[in-house]
C-alpha positions in Angstrom: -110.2 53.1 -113.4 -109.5 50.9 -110.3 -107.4 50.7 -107.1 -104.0 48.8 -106.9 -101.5 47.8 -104.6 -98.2 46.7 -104.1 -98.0 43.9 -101.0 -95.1 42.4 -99.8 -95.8 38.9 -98.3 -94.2 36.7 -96.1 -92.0 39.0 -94.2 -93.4 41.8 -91.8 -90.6 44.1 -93.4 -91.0 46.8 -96.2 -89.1 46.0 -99.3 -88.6 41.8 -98.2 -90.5 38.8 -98.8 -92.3 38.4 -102.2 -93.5 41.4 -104.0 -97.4 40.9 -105.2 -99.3 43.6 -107.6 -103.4 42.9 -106.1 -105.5 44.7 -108.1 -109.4 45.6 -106.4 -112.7 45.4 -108.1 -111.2 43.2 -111.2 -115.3 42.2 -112.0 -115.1 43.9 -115.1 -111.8 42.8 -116.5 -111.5 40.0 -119.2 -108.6 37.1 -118.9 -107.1 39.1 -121.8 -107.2 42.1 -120.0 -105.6 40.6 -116.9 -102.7 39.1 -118.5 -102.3 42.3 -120.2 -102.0 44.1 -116.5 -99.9 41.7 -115.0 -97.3 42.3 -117.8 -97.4 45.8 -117.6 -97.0 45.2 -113.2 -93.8 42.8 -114.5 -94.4 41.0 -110.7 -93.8 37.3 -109.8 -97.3 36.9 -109.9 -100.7 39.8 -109.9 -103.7 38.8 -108.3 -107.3 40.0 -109.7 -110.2 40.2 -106.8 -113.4 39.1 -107.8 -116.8 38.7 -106.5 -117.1 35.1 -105.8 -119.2 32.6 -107.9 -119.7 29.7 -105.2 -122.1 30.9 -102.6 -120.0 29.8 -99.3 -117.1 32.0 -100.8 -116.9 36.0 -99.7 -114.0 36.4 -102.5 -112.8 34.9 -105.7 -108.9 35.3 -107.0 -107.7 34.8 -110.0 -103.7 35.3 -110.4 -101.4 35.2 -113.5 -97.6 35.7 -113.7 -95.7 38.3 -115.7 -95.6 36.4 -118.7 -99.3 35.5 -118.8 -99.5 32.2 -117.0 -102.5 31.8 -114.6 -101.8 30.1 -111.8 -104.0 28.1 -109.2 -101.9 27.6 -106.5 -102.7 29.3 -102.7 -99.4 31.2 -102.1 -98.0 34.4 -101.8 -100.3 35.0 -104.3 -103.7 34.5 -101.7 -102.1 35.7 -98.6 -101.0 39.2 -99.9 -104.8 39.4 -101.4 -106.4 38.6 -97.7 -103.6 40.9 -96.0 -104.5 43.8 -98.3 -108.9 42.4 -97.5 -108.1 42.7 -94.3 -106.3 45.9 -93.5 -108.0 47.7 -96.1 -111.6 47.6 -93.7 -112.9 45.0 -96.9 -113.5 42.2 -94.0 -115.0 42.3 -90.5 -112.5 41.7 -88.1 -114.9 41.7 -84.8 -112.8 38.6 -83.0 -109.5 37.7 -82.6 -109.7 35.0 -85.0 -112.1 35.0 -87.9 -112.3 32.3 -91.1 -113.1 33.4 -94.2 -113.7 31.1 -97.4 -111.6 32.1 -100.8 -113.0 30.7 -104.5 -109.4 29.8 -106.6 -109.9 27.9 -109.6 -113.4 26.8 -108.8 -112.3 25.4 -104.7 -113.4 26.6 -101.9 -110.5 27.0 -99.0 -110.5 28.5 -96.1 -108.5 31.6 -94.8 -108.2 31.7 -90.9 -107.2 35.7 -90.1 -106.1 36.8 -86.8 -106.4 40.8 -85.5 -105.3 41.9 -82.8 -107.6 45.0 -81.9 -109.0 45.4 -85.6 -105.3 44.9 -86.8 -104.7 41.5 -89.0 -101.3 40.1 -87.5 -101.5 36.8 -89.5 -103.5 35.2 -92.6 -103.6 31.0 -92.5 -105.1 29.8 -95.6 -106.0 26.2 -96.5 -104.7 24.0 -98.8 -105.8 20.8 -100.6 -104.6 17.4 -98.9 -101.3 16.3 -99.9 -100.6 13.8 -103.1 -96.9 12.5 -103.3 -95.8 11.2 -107.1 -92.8 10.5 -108.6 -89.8 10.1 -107.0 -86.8 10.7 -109.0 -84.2 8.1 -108.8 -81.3 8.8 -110.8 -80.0 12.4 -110.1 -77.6 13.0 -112.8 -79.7 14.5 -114.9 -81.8 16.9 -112.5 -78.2 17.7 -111.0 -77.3 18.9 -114.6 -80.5 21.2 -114.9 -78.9 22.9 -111.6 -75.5 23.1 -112.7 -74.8 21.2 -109.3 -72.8 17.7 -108.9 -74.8 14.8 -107.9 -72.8 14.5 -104.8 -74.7 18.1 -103.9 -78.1 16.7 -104.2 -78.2 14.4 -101.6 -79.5 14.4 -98.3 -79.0 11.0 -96.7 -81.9 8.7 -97.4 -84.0 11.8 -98.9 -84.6 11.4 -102.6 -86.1 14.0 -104.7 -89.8 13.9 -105.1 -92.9 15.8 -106.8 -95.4 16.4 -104.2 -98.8 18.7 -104.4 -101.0 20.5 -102.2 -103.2 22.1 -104.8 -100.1 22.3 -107.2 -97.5 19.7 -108.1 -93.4 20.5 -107.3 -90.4 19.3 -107.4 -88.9 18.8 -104.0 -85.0 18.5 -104.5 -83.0 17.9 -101.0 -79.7 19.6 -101.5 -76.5 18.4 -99.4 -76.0 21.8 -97.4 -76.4 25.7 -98.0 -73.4 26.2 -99.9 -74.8 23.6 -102.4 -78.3 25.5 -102.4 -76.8 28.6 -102.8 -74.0 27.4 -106.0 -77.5 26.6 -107.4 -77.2 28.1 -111.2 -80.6 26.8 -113.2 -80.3 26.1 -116.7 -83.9 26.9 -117.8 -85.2 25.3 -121.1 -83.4 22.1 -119.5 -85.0 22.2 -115.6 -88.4 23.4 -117.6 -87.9 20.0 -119.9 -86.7 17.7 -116.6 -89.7 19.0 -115.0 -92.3 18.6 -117.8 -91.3 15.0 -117.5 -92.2 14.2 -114.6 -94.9 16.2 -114.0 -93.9 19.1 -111.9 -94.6 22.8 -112.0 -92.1 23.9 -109.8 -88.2 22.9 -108.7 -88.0 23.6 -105.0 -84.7 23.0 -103.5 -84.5 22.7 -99.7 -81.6 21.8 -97.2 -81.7 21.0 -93.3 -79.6 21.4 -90.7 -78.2 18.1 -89.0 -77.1 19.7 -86.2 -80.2 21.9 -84.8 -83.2 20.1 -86.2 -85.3 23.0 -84.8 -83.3 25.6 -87.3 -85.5 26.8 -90.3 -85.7 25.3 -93.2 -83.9 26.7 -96.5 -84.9 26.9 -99.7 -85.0 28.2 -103.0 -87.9 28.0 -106.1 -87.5 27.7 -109.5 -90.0 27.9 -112.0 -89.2 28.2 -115.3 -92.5 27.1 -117.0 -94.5 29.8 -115.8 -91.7 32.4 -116.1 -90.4 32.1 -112.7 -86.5 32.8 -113.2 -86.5 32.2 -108.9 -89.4 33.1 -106.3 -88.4 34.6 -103.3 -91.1 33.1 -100.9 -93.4 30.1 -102.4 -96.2 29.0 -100.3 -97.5 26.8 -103.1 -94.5 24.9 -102.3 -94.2 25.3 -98.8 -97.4 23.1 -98.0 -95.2 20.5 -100.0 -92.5 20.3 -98.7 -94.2 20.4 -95.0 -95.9 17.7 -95.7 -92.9 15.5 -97.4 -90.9 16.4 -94.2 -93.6 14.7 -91.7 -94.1 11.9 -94.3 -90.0 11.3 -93.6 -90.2 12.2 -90.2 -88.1 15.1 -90.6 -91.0 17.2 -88.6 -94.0 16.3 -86.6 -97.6 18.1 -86.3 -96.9 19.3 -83.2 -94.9 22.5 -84.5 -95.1 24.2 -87.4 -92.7 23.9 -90.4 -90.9 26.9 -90.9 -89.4 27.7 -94.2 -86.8 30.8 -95.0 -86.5 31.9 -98.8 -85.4 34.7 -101.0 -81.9 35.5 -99.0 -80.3 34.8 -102.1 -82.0 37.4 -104.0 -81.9 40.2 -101.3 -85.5 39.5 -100.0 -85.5 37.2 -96.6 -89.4 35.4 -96.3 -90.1 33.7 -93.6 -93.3 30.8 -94.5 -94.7 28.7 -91.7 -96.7 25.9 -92.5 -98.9 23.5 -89.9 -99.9 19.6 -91.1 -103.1 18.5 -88.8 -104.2 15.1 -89.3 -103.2 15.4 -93.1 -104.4 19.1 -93.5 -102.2 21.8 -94.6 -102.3 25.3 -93.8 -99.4 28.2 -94.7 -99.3 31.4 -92.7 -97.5 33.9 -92.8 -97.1 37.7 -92.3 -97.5 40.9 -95.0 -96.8 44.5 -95.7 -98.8 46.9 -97.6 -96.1 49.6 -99.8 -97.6 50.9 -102.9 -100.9 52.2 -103.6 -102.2 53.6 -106.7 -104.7 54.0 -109.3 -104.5 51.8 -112.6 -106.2 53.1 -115.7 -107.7 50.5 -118.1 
């Protein structure tokens, strides 16, 4: 037997953000095994924590979606893991601010917590430098995949782009929040369109033009690893932070912050600093469920 938990992440609210199964002391599970659990958890994503294998590491995570998909990027997936470290008394929170290092898929990244009297109030993990690839140029047939017209997948000059900061997406700039929320994916085709060009993800984003410091909206699609729609995507976040200060949408000196999931009845709230081409997504979490899992 072995401890689990329920976390919600990216929201400091009960019953928001985005739902993660963590499960503790996963040494002595196999893949199979895990995949196996995270089906039976039927979560966005379960994340397995391990003893680490590189020796500047304290912790190692391994995650996999419902249907069996492991996944690499540092998400919701690594910040409810470090939440549930940290207020479970599994780190040493002795300063205001400590940084920790997290193995994921054979990297080392680093996890910057901050406590406030022994109490974690925020988890800022690392992720890989940004690589921007293929911009998309006609729209027609993305716009399809979204059951969308290609008038509604335009944002001025913006075109739709697959960027990565440890995992490629699909950023997709959407005319205004009606069109994000009319959004209606058709799956095998979006899964196709993104194969194609080389994206995990679809993340679909619109500004406002007329308070440039209102959040950012969004929405995450992800239909190749089982992802019908994500309520808060950090793996995307870093992204779509960094595309933003490439157009000079946003600037270093303030983070990026990026609302999700009030389409699906679960508000997240993802905040995301650049830093001389570095990317780090915060954010906020909430431990709910607790409970023992029998293997």
């Amino acid at each position: 037997m072995t401890s689990f938990y329920l976390v919600d992440v990216f929201t400091s609210e009960p019953y928001a953000g985005n739902p993660l199964a963590v499960v503790a002391d996963a040494d002595g599970l196999d893949t199979e095994r895990m995949r196996r659990i995270a089906g039976e958890f039927n979560q966005t994503e379960t994340t397995f924590v391990l003893a680490p294998t590189l020796p500047e590491a304290q912790w190692r995570l391994r995650s996999f979606t419902a249907a069996g998909t492991e996944v690499f990027g540092v998400g919701h997936n690594a910040l409810g893991a470090w939440w549930w470290l940290a207020s479970s008394g599994r780190l040493s929170l002795d300063a205001p601010t400590r940084t920790f290092t997290q193995e994921i898929d054979g990297r080392a990244l680093t996890v910057e917590i901050r406590s406030v009297e022994g109490r974690v109030v925020s988890v800022s993990m690392a992720h890989p430098e940004p690589v921007f690839g293929v911009v998309v140029g006609g729209i027609s047939p993305l716009a399809s995949t979204l059951d969308l017209g290609d008038a509604e997948l335009s944002m001025g000059r913006l075109q739709a782009q697959v960027v990565s900061t440890g995992v490629p997406h699909l950023l997709v700039p959407v005319r205004d929040p009606g069109a994000l929320g009319r959004a209606r994916p058709r799956a095998e085709p979006l899964a196709a369109y993104l194969r194609s060009v080389g994206a995990q993800g679809c993340y679909l984003f619109c500004l406002d033009p007329l308070d440039p410091d209102a959040p950012t909206q969004a929405r995450f699609f992800g239909p190749n690893v089982g992802i019908a729609e994500d309520p808060a995507t950090g793996s995307a976040a870093g992204p779509l932070a960094a595309y933003l200060v490439a157009h000079k949408l946003a600037s270093e000196a303030r983070p990026v912050v990026i609302e999700q999931g009030r389409a699906m009845g679960r508000p997240s709230r993802i905040e995301v600093r650049m830093s001389g081409g570095g990317v780090r997504v915060s954010g906020q979490a909430v431990v709910v469920v607790e409970g023992t899992l029998r293997l």
